[in-house]
C-alpha positions as CSV (number, residue, x, y, z in Angstrom):
1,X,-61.6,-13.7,8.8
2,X,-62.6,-10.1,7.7
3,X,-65.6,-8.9,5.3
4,X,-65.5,-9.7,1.6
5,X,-65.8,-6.8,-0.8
6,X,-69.9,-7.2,-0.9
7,X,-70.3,-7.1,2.8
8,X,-67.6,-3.7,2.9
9,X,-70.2,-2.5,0.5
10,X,-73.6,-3.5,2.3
11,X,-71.6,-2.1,5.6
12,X,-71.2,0.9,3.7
13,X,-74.5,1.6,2.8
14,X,-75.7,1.0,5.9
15,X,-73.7,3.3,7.6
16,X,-74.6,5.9,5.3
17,X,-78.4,5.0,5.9
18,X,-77.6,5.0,9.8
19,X,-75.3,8.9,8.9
20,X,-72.8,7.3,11.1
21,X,-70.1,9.6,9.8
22,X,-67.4,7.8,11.5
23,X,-68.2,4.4,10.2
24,X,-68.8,5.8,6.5
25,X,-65.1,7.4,6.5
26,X,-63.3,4.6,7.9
27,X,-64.9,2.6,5.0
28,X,-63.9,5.2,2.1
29,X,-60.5,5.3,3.5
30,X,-59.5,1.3,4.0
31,X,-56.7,0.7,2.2
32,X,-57.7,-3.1,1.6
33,X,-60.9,-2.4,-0.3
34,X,-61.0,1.1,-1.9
35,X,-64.5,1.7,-1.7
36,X,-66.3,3.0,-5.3
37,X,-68.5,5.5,-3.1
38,X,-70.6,5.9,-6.8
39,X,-71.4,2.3,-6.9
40,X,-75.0,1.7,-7.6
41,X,-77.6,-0.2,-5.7
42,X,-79.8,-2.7,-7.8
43,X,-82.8,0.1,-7.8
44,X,-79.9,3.3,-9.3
45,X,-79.6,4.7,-6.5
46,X,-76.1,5.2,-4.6
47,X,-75.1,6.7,-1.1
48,X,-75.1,10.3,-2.1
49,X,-78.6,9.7,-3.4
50,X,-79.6,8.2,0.0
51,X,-78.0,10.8,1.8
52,X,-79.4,13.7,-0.6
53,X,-83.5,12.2,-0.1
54,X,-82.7,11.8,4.0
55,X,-81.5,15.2,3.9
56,X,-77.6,14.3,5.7
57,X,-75.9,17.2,5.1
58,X,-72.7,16.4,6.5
59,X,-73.1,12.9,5.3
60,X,-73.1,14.6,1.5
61,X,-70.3,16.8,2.4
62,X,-68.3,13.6,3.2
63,X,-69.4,12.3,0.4
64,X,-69.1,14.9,-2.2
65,X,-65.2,15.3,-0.6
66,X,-64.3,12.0,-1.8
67,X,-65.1,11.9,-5.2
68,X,-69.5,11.5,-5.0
69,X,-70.5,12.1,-8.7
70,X,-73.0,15.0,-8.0
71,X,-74.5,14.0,-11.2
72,X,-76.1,11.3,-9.7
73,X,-79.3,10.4,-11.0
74,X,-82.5,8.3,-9.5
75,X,-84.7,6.2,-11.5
76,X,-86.8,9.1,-12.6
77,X,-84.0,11.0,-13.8
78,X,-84.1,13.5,-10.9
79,X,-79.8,14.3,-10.0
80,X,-78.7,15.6,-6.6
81,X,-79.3,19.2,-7.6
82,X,-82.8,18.9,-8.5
83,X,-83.4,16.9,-5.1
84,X,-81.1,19.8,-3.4
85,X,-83.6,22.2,-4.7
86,X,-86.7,20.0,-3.8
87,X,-85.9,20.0,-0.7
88,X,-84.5,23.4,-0.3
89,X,-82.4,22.6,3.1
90,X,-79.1,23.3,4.4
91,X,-77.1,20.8,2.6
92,X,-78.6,22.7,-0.8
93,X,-76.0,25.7,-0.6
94,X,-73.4,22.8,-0.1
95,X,-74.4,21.1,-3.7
96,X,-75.2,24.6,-5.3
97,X,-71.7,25.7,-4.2
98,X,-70.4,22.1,-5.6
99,X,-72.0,23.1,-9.0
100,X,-71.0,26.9,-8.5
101,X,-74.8,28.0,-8.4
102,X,-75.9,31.2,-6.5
103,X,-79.5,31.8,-5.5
């Protein structure tokens, strides 16, 4: 018997907390669940949020590829661009060029 739709989801996360690339995209492409990669954790946040504070740049790409709402917002209202530009690393220039920003 295979995983339910809340253990895909758990599975999910954890992947994206682990950056296991491989696992994260097998999950957003099964055909038997369809993965909502903006679903919400019970504290706001979602995997690009994770991914954006651990600083996973290709784990964002991947993300941002297949349909990641940039817009993403944490509790304190921060979105994905303000924590690309708190943290000023590599993956920034990915979500600037997302939301056509030049420095």
């Amino acid at each position: 018997m295979g995983l339910g739709i809340e253990e895909r989801y758990d599975e999910f996360l954890k992947a994206c907390q682990a950056n296991d690339l491989e696992l994260v995209e097998d999950l957003i492409f099964d055909r038997k669940f369809r993965l909502d990669v903006n679903r919400p954790l019970k504290d706001g946040t979602n995997a690009i949020i994770i991914a954006a504070q651990e600083d996973k740049y290709q784990l964002v790409k991947l993300l941002l590829l297949n349909g990641a709402d940039a817009n993403s917002k944490i509790p304190n209202g921060w979105n994905v661009l303000m924590l690309a530009i708190r943290t000023g690393n590599y993956w920034c220039r990915l979500v600037c060029n997302y939301f056509n920003i030049c420095f």
